[in-house]
Structure formats: C-alpha cells, structure tokens
C-alpha positions in Angstrom: -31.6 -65.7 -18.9 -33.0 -62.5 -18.0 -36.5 -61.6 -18.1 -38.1 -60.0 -21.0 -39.9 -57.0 -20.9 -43.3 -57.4 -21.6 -44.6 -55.9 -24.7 -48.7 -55.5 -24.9 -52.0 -53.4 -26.0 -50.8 -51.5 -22.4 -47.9 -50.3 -24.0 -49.1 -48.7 -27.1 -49.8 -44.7 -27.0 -51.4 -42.9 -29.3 -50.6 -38.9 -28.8 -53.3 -36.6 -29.8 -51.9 -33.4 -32.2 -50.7 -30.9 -29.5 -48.9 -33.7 -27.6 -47.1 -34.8 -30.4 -46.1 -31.1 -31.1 -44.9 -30.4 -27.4 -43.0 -33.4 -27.0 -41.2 -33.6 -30.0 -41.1 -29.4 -31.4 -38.0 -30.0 -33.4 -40.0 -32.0 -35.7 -41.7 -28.8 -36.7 -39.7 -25.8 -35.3 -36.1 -26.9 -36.3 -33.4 -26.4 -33.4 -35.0 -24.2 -29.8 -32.2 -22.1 -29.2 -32.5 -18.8 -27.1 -32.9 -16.3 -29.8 -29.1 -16.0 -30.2 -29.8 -17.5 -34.1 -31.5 -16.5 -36.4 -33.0 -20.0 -37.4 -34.3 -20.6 -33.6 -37.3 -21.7 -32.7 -39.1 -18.4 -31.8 -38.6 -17.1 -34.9 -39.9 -19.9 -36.3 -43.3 -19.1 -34.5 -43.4 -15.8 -35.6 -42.9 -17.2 -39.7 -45.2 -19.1 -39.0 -48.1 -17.0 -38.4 -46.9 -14.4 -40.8 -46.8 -16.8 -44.0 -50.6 -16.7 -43.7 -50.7 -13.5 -43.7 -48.4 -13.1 -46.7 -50.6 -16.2 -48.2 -53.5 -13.5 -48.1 -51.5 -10.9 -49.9 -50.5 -12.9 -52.8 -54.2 -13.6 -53.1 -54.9 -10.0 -53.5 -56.4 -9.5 -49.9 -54.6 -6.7 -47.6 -51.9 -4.5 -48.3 -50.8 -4.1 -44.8 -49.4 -6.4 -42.1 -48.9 -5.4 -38.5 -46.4 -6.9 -36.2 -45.9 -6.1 -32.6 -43.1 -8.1 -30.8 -43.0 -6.7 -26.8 -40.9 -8.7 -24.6 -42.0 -12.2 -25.2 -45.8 -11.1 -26.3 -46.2 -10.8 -30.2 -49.1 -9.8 -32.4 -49.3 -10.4 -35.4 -52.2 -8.1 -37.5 -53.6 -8.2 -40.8 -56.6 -6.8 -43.0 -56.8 -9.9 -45.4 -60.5 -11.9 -45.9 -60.3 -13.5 -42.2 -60.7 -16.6 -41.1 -63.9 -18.3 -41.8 -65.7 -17.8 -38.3 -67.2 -21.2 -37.8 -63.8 -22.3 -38.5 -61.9 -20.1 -36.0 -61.1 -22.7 -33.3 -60.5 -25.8 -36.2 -57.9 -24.0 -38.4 -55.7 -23.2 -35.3 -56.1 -26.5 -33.4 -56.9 -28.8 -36.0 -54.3 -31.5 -37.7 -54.8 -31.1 -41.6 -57.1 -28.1 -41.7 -56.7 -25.0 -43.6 -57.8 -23.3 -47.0 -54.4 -23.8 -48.5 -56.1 -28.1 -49.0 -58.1 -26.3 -51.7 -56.4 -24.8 -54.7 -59.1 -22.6 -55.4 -58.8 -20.5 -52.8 -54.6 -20.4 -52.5 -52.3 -21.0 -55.1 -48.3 -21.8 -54.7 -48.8 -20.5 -50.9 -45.9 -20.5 -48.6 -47.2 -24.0 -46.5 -49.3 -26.6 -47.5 -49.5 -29.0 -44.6 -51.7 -27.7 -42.1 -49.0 -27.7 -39.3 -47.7 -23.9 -39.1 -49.9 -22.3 -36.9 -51.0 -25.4 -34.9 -47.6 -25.7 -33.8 -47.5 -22.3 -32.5 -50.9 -22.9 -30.7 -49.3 -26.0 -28.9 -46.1 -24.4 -27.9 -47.3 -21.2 -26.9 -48.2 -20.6 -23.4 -51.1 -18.0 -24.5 -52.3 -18.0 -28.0 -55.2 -16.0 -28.9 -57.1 -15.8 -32.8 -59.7 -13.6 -33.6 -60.9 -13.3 -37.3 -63.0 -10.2 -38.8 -65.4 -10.5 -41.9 -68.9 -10.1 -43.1 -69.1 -7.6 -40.3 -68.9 -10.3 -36.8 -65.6 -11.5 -35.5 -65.1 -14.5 -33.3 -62.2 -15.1 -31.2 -60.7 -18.3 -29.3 -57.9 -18.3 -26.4 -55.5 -21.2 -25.7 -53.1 -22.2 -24.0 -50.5 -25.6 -24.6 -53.1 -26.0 -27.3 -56.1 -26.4 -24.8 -59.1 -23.9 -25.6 -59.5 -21.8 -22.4 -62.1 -19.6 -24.2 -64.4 -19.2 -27.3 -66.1 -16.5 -28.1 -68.8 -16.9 -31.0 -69.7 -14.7 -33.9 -70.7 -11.1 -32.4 -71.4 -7.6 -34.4 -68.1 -5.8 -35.3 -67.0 -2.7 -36.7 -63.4 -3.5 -36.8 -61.9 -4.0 -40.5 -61.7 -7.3 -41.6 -58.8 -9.4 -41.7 -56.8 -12.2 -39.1 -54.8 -10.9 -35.6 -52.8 -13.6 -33.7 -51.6 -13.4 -30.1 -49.2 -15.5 -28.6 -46.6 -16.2 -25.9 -43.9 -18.6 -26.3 -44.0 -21.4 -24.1 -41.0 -21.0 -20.9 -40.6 -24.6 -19.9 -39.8 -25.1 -23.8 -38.4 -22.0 -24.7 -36.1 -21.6 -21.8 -34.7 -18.4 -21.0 -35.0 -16.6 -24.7 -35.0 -13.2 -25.9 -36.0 -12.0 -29.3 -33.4 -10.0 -31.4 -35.0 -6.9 -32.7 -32.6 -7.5 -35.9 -33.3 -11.2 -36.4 -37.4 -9.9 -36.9 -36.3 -7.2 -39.5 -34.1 -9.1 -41.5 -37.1 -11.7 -42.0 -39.8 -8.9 -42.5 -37.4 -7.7 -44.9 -37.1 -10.6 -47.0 -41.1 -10.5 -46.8 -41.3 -6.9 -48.3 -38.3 -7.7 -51.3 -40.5 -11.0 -52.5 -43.5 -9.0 -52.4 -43.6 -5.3 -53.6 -46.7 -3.7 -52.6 -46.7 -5.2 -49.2 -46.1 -2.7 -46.3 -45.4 -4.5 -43.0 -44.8 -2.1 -39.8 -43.2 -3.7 -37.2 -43.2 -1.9 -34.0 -44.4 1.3 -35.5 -41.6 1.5 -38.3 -42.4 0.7 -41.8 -41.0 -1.5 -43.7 -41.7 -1.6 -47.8 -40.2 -2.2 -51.6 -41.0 -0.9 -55.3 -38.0 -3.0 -56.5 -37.9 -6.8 -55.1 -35.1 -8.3 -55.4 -33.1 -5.6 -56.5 -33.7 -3.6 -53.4 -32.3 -6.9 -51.6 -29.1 -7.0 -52.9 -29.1 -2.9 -52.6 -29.6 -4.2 -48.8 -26.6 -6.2 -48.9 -23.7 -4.7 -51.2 -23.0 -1.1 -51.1 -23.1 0.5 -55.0 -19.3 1.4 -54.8 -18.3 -2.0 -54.4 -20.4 -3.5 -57.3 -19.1 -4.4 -60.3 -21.6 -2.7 -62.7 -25.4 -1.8 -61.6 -27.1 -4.7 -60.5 -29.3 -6.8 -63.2 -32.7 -7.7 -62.2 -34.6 -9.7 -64.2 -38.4 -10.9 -64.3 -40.8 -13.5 -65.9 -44.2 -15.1 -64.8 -43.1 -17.4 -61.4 -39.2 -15.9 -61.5 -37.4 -12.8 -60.6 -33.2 -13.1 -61.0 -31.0 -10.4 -59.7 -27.2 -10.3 -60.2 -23.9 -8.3 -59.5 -20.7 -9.1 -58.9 -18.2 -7.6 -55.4 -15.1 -5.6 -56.1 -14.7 -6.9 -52.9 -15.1 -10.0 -52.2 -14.2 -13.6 -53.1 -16.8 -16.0 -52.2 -20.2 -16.6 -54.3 -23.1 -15.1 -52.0 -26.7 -16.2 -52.8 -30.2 -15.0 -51.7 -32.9 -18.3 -52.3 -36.6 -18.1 -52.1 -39.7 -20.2 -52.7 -42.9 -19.3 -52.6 -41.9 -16.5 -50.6 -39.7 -18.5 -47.8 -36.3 -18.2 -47.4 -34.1 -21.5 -48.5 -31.2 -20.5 -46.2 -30.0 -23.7 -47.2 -30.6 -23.4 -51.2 -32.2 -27.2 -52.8 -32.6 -27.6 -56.2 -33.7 -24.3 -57.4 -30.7 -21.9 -56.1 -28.3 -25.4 -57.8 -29.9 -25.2 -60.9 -29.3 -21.1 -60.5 -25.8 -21.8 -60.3 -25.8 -24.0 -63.0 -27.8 -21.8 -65.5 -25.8 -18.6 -64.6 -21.9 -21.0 -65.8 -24.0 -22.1 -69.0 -25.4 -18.6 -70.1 -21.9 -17.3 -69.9 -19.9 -20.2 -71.3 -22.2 -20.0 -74.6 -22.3 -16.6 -74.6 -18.6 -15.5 -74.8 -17.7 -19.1 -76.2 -15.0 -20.3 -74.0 -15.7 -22.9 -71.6 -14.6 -21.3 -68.5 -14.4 -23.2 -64.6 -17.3 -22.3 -63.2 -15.4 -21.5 -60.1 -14.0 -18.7 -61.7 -17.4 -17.6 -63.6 -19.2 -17.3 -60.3 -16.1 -15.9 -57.8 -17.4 -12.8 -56.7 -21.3 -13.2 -57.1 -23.8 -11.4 -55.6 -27.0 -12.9 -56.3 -31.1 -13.4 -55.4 -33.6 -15.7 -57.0 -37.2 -16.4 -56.0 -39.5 -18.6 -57.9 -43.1 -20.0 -57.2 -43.9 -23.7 -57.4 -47.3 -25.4 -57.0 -47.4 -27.0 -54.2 -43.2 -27.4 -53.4 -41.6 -30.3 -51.2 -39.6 -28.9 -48.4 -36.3 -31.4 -46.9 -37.7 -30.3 -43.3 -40.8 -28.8 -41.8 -38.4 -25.3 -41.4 -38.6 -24.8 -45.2 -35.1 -24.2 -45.4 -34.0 -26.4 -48.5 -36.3 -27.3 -51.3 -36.6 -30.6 -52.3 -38.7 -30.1 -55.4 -37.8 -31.1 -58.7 -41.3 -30.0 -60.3 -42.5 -26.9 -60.7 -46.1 -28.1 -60.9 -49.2 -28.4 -63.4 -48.1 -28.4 -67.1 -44.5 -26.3 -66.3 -40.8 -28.2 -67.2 -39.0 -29.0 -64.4 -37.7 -26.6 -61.9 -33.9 -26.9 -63.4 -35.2 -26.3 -67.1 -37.6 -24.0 -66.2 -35.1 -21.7 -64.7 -32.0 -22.6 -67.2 -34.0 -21.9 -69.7 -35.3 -18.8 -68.5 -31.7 -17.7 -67.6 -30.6 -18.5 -70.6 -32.9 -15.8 -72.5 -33.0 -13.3 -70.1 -29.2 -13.2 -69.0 -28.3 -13.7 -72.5 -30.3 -10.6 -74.1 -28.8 -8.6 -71.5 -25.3 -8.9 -71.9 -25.8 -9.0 -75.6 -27.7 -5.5 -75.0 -25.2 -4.4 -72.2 -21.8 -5.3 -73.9 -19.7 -3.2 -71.5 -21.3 -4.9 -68.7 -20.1 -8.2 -70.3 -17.2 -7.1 -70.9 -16.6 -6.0 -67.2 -17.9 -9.9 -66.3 -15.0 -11.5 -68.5 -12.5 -9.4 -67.1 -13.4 -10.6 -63.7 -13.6 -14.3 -65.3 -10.4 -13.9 -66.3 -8.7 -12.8 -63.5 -10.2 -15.1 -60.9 -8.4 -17.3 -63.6 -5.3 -16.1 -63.1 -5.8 -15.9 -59.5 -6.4 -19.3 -59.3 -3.8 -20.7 -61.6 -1.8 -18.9 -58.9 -2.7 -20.3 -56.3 -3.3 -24.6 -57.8 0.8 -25.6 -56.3 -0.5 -23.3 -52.9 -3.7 -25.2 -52.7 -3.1 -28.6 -53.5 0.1 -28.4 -51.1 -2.6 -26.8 -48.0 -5.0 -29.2 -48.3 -2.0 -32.3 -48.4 -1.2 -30.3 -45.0 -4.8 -30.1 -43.3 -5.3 -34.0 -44.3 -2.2 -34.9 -42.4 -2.4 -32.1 -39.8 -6.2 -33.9 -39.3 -4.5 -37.3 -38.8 -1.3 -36.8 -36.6 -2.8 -33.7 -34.0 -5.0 -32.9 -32.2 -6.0 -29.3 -32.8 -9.5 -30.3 -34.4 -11.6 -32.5 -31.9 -14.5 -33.4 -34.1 -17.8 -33.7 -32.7 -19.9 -37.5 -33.6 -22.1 -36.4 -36.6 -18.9 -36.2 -38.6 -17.9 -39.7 -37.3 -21.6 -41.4 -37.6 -24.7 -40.6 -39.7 -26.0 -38.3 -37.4 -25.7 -35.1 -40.2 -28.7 -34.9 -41.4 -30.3 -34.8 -38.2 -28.0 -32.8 -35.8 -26.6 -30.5 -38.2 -28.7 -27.3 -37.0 -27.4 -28.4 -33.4 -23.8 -28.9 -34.8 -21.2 -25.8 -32.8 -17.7 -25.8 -33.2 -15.7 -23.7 -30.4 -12.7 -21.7 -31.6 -10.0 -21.8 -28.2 -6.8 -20.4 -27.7 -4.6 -22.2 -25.6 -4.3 -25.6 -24.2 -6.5 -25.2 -20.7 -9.1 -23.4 -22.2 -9.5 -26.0 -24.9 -9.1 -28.8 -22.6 -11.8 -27.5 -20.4 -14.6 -26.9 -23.5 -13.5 -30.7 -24.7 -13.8 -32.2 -21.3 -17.3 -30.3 -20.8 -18.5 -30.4 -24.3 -21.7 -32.6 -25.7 -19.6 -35.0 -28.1 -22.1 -35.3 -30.5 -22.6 -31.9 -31.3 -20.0 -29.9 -30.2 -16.4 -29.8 -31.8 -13.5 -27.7 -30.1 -10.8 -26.2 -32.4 -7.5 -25.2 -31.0 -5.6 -21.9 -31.9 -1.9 -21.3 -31.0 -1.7 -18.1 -29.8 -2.9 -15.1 -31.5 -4.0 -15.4 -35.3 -2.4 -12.9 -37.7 -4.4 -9.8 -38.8 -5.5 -10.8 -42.5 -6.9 -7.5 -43.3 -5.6 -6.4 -46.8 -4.0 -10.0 -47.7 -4.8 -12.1 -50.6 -6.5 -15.6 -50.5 -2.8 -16.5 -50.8 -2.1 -15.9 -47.0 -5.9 -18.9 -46.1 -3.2 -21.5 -47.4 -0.2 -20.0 -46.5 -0.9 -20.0 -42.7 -1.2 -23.0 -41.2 -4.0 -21.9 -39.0 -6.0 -20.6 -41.1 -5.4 -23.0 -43.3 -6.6 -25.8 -41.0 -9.5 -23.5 -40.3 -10.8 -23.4 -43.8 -10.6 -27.0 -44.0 -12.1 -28.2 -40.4 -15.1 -25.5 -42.0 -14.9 -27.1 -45.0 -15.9 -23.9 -46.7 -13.3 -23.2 -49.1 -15.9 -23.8 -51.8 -18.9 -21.8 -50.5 -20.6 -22.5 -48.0 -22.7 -25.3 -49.3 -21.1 -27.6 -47.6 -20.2 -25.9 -43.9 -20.0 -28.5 -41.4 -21.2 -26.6 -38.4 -24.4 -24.5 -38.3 -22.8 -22.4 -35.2 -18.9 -20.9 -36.1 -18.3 -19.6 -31.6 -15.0 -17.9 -31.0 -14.5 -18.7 -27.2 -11.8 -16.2 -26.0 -11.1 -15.3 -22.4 -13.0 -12.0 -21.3 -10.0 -9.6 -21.4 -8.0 -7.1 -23.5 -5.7 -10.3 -25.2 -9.2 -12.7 -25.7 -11.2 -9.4 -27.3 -8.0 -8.8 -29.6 -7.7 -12.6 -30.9 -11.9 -12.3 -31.4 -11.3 -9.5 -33.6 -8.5 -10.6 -35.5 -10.9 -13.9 -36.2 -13.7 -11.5 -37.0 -11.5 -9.8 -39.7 -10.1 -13.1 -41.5 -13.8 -14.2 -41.4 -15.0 -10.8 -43.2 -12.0 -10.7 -45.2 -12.6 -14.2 -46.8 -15.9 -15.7 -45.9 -18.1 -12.8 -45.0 -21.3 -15.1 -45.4 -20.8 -16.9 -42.5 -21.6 -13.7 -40.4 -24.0 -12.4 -42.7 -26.1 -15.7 -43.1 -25.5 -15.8 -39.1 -23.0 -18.1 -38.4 -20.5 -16.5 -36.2 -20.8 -15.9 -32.6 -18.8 -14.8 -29.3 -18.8 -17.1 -26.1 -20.4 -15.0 -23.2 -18.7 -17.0 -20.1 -18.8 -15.6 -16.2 -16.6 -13.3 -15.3 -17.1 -14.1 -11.2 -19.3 -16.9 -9.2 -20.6 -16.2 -6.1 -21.4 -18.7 -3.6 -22.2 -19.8 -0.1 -22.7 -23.2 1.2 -26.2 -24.0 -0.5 -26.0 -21.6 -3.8 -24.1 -21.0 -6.7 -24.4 -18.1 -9.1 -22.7 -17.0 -12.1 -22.4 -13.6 -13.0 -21.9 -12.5 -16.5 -21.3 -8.6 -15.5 -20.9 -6.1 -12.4 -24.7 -5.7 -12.4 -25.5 -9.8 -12.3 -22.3 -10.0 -9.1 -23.7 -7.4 -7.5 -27.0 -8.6 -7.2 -26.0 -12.4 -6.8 -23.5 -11.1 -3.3 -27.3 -8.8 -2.1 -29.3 -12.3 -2.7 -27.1 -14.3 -0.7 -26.2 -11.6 2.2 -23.8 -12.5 4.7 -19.9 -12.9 3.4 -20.1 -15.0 0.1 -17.3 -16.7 -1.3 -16.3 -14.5 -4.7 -13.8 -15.8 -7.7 -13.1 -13.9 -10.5 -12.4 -16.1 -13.8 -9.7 -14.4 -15.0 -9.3 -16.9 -18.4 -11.6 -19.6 -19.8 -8.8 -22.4 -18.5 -9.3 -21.1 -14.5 -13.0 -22.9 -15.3 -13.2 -26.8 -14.6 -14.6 -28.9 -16.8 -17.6 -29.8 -14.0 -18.2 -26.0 -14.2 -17.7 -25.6 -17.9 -20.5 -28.2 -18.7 -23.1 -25.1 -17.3 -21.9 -22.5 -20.2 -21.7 -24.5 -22.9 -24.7 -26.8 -22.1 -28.4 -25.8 -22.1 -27.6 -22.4 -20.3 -25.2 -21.1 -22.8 -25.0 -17.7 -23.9 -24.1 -16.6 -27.0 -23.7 -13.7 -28.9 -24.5 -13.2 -32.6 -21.7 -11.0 -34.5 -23.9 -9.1 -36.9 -22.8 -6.5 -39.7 -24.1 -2.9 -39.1 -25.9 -2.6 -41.8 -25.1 1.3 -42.1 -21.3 0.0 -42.8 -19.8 -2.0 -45.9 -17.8 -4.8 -44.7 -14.6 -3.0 -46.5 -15.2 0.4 -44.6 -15.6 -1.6 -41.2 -12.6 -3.3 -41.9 -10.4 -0.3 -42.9 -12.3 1.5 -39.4 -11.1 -1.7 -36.9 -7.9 -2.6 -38.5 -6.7 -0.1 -41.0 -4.0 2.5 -39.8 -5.0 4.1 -36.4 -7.1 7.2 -36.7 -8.9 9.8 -34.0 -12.0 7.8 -34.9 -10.9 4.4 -33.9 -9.1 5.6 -30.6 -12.2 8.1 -29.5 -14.6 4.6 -30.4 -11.9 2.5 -28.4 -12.2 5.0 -25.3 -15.7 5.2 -25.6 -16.9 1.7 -25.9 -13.5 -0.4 -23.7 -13.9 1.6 -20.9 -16.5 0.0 -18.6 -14.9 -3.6 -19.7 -11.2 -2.3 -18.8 -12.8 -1.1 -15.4 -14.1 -4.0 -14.6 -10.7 -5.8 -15.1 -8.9 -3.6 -13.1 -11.3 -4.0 -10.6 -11.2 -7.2 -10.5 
C-alpha cells in the first residue's frame, strides 16, 4: 500500500490580500488576454479605477475626469472630494475598505466590495495614489501591492479630487498592448449613462446631453431606423428603442449602476419581456415574441441599491431586488415599460403603426422559413453526429461553462491540414476547431433563407448556437484562421460579410477576430524566431548574423502541430475585427462586396499592395 501523504498544521497557508490577488487575478479581473478583447484584463484595471471616479460624479462631486493611457502607463484624474488623507494608503491596499461600506456617503455606486482598486494595486507593477482636499494632499507608491513610499499630508494648491498611476504587471500581463478603441468605447458608455460628465481621454473630449439616446445614435445610422428613436426616462430608469431597416437580430445595450452587463442578467430579460407584453396588450394580438423583437435596437440602464453581480467583472447581474422599499427589478421595469412605452405609441400612432408592420412581416418571414428551419437544424444535429467538421472543445462535454466560457475560442479552418494542425495543437478544453470546405459563398444581399439553405452556414449557426441572439453563444472568441495570402484574405472577408449580414453583434459586442500566424521562422542551431512581417524577419536574420536557416509558411497546414502549439497557445496573436464607426454596416457592405467601383479598386491598390509584395517576394 503506498504511503500517504502527510496532511498537518505545516501544510496549511494562509495568503495575505495581494497574494491572493496575484495568484489567482481571474478571480477578480475575468480572462488576462493581450488587449486583443475588449473584456481583457487590462481594461479591467482601467474600469476599475474609473468607477470611482464616476462613483464621485453621481454624488455630485467633479464634472470632469482625465484619462491618459501612454504605452503601458495610465493615469487616471479627477476633481471629485478625494480620498480621505489618513486613509490614502488603507483604501488602496486594504481588503474591505472604502466609503461605498457606508450608505451615507454613496448610494447605488458601481462596486460595493472593496476589491476594485486593490486589485489593480496588486497586479500592477507601479501604482501610485495621491488625493487632494482641505487644501494638503498625500500620496503612496506601490508596487505588487507592497508600499515603496508614503508621503504624508503636505500644503497643496492643486484642486481637489483623486489621480491614480499605474503600470500593468509584465510577468502577468504578458506581452499586451492597449487598443485605443477598446478605451473609447468604454469612456463612451461612461459619458451616455451619465450626461454632464466630460471625460478627456488623451486630450480629446468626450461628452453627452442625450444618454441613452446618443448611444444608439452611436450605433445605428438615422437612415436605417425605423422611426426616430424613443427614449424614455423615470427615477432609477432610462429605456431607448428603435428598430433596423437593416437588420435581423435583436441588439441590446445593458447597464447597472453605470457598468456595462455585456452579458445582460435579469434586468435586460425582464426588458425583453416588458417590451413583448407592452405590445401584445397594446395592439391586442398575441404576437411571437420573436417576431415582436426581430430588428431591435435597444439600451436600458437602471440603478439598484446595492446589486449582486454573477462574477467580480460585473458583466451579468444577478439581482432580483432593486433595493429598499422598490418591487422587484422585473416589476419594477415591466411596469414602468408598460406606462411609458404604452403612452407613447398611443401618442405616436404612426410610429405604432410602422412597429406592426415590421411585426407582421417578420411573421411572414418566419412562417416562410418554419419547413426551412426545422429541416436545417434536423441536418446540423445529424451533421454533429456522423462528421467531423465541428471538433468541440471540453466545456461543452463537462461542466466546465460557467467557468471557462470567457477562455472558450473556436477556430474557423479551411481545409483539411490546416484544421488538422490547430486540432492537434489546440488546448482541448478551451479551444474548438471548425472546418470549412473551400471557400464560403458571398451572402451579401441574400435573405436569412440562404443561413439554412447552405450547409455551411447552416452548421455554423448551429455550432454558434446563435440563431436566437446571442444569449446563448457558446464561445466568447468567433477566430477565422485563414492562410496569409490573396485566397485566405478572400475566404476572411466573405466570413466577415455573412457575419455582418446576419449576426452583426458578434463583431460589434467584439467577438470576431483574424488569426495573425508567421509568415517566415528563422533559425540557427540554438534559436528560433517567428516573424509575423518583413520588419520582424529582417531583424530576427540581423540578431542571429551568419547564414540562418529561412522558411516561409506559405499556408497554415505547412505549420506542424509542435510548431502550431506556439500561435495558438499563450503567445497567440489576434486581431479584433472592429466596425469603423464612421461607416453603417450596410454601406461597408455594399463598399467590399457590392458591384466593383473606382473606390474599391483604388482602396484595393492602396491597402494590398505591401501584403502582395511580400508574397511575391517570398
């Protein structure tokens, strides 16, 4: 019998607060990443420190919130009351301490559990706070959470408020990079959900009269609404709603307190919910709600005392009370949308009118499309069962969901080597590989009709599982994984337009990115390098002088699997496909796969060139 281990007082380790934080940073940051995603860990830092600062705002205390972000330095400004000064050091390093514990100083804040900033403090390489008020500041430096430096309360003529310093941590954050658009989409969302607020972010300014009105503005140009958009208001709520000429899924904007629920909870379900009953009652007719909410374009934000997040991240609420004396959050915000919604249409009646036409069609359309449908998804579940073009990843075969899903990817091949390779090389439990055959057809201009008509988009949809919404998306990370050449760039664009076409939310909640694999390795007999471009090969063949070795991966299935493991593991690359916000999806559409024009081919010349050179090069 073999020996047990022993098991005494020696083996018990108590970790104090920044240990905790450094050794287990998912707990509180979500998911690392590189900066590639939006929901990475970096960004998570920054949120962090700026929900305080928004905390003071709500409270009436500064109207104006700096932020610097240079390199991997950010700063973070603002003219609030400060932090108490004897408490400078304790509020920032401190489990369980903060002026949010007492109800009379902050009221439905953004975080109540003490953690936010601590966190940043422990996984920042150099964190610095100072706090102005009463005429003195006091500053502290740390770094890893250890103080380095405290400076007591000295005479100041600076104006009062809170400024935060930090660095993210390299051996945790490896290799990162903060995306400029990534920041202003966030700081954006902070301006909507709180008019009145100006936030300047690397000199530009940033600002809204209108809330949530000015969001959807944002996100749906005003030819492709349906009517003008209808914003409504009430103590704790504001509701704005339109519906898209132009597109088919139901697109929602959640907020609590001020944070973003990118993945809804009960108050953006019991949105949904209200919005079917309001217009059911108020036309009469019990319509599908499917068809009541195709199109939607929507944005709710309510305020709940003291709100129960599903994960430190604040990304899905968990609340079912709003707090104090108030209904619960479902009847608080039916009932709300019930009065407010219904008034309007019965003041607006050609706006309702224009909403039952659209209900009525999307019934049609769907009628149309039941034999299709029901016959597709008989096809994916035996397509599922007898091939092999969807190798699933383990939190779809376990109960691993709930806590991999963030780290969930599925890679989008083409071709049997390059999909063999990813598989071979990919992290089981969190990586899934999808197989195309050959090129997809260009959807752009087709009906929903041709999702279940064509067998691979078909199989798609359903290995997504996001043929109802997006609700239930089975992978946080959509990456197309083409080979670097004029063929692999043409199948990532047709995939780009059936993903704009049909589920534009993917790429605008940030979803859907590109593969960045080598295009040459250079090597001698005791280094290896990778080189992503000209530049990287260039300066990998001057490092290694003499006569290095130099292969040029012409296609993603040239790569073993031993060599694959690097690109998709911890040092992979990826690029986020984002919407240029100056372009409706429709126009960018009809600019990259409409009939050729002058513009497209002078783009083409301009913008292919240095990649085709490198080809031919090569």
């Amino acid at each position: 019998m073999a020996e047990q281990t022993k098991y005494t007082e020696d083996n018990i380790r108590s970790l104090d607060w920044k240990e905790h934080i450094r050794m287990r940073p998912g707990m509180y940051i979500g998911k690392l990443g590189d900066g590639s995603s939006s929901d990475d860990g970096i960004y998570i830092l920054i949120k962090e420190v700026l929900d305080n600062s928004i905390d003071e705002f709500v409270m009436g205390a500064g109207k104006t919130i700096e932020v610097s972000v240079k390199n991997e330095t950010v700063t973070v400004r603002d003219y609030g009351r400060g932090i108490p000064l004897g408490k400078v050091v304790d509020v920032v390093s401190k489990m369980n301490t903060g002026g949010k514990y007492d109800s009379r100083a902050f009221k439905k804040s953004v975080g109540l559990n003490g953690v936010g900033t601590k966190a940043v403090n422990a996984l920042s390489s150099y964190f610095k706070v100072q706090s102005v008020r009463d005429g003195e500041t006091a500053f502290a430096e740390f770094s890893a959470g250890n103080i380095t430096l405290e400076e007591k309360a000295q005479p100041s003529s600076l104006r009062k408020g809170t400024k935060v310093i930090f660095v993210p941590d390299n051996t945790i954050f490896t290799k990162f990079k903060y995306r400029s658009e990534y920041i202003v989409k966030m700081i954006k969302n902070y301006v909507y959900l709180n008019p009145g607020l100006t936030i300047i972010f690397n000199g530009e300014k940033y600002y809204s009269e209108n809330g949530l009105k000015d969001l959807l503005e944002e996100n749906i140009a005003e030819e492709f609404m349906l009517f003008p958009i209808i914003h409504l208001k009430g103590e704790d709520i504001e509701v704005a709603l339109t519906y898209s000429k132009a597109q088919y899924s139901e697109e929602y904007h959640s907020f609590v307190n001020g944070q973003h629920t990118t993945q809804g909870g009960t108050h953006q379900s019991a949105f949904r919910e209200a919005i079917v009953k309001t217009i059911r009652e108020y036309f009469g007719k019990n319509y599908e709600a499917s068809d009541i909410r195709k199109s939607i374009v929507s944005a709710i934000s309510v305020k709940v005392m003291e709100p129960v997040f599903e994960s430190q991240t604040k990304t899905k609420l968990g609340s079912t009370e709003m707090g104090g004396d108030l209904p619960t959050v479902r009847t608080f915000i039916t009932d709300f949308v019930k009065t407010k919604l219904d008034n309007y249409l019965h003041k607006n009646p050609d706006v309702a009118e224009k909403i039952q036409k659209k209900i009525i069609q999307a019934e049609k359309e769907r009628k149309d499309l039941s034999g299709i449908r029901k016959l597709a998804r008989e096809r994916a579940k035996k397509s599922n069962l007898h091939n092999k073009k969807l190798r699933d990843c383990r939190i779809h075969l376990n109960d691993l969901k709930k806590d991999n899903r963030l780290e969930s990817s599925l890679f989008i091949t083409e071709g049997d080597s390059a999909s063999g390779s990813i598989t071979k090389s990919r992290n089981v439990n969190t990586q899934a590989v999808f197989s195309l055959k050959g090129k997809p057809l260009n959807s752009y201009n087709m009906s929903k009709k041709i999702v279940y008509e064509n067998e691979e988009f078909n199989l798609l949809q359903a290995a997504l599982n996001i043929e109802d919404g997006l609700e239930n998306l089975r992978y946080n990370n959509i990456v197309i994984a083409t080979d670097a050449d004029v063929d692999g760039m043409h199948i990532r664009l047709l995939l780009i337009t059936f993903f704009l076409q049909f589920f534009p939310e993917l790429i605008k909640e940030g979803h859907l990115f590109i593969l960045e694999t080598p295009l040459f390795r250079v090597r001698d007999k005791k280094q290896t390098f990778y080189c992503y471009s000209e530049e990287e090969r260039i300066s990998a063949i001057e490092k290694l002088r003499g006569k290095p070795e130099i292969t040029r991966f012409k296609g993603l299935g040239e790569i073993s699997p031993n060599e694959f493991v690097h690109f998709i593991g911890d040092d992979i690359r990826l690029d986020p496909v984002m919407l240029d916000k100056e372009m409706s999806i429709d126009k960018m559409l009809e600019f990259y796969m409409g009939k050729n024009t002058p513009d497209r081919q002078k783009f083409i010349i301009e913008n292919l060139k240095v990649e085709l050179d490198i080809v031919e090069e090569a």
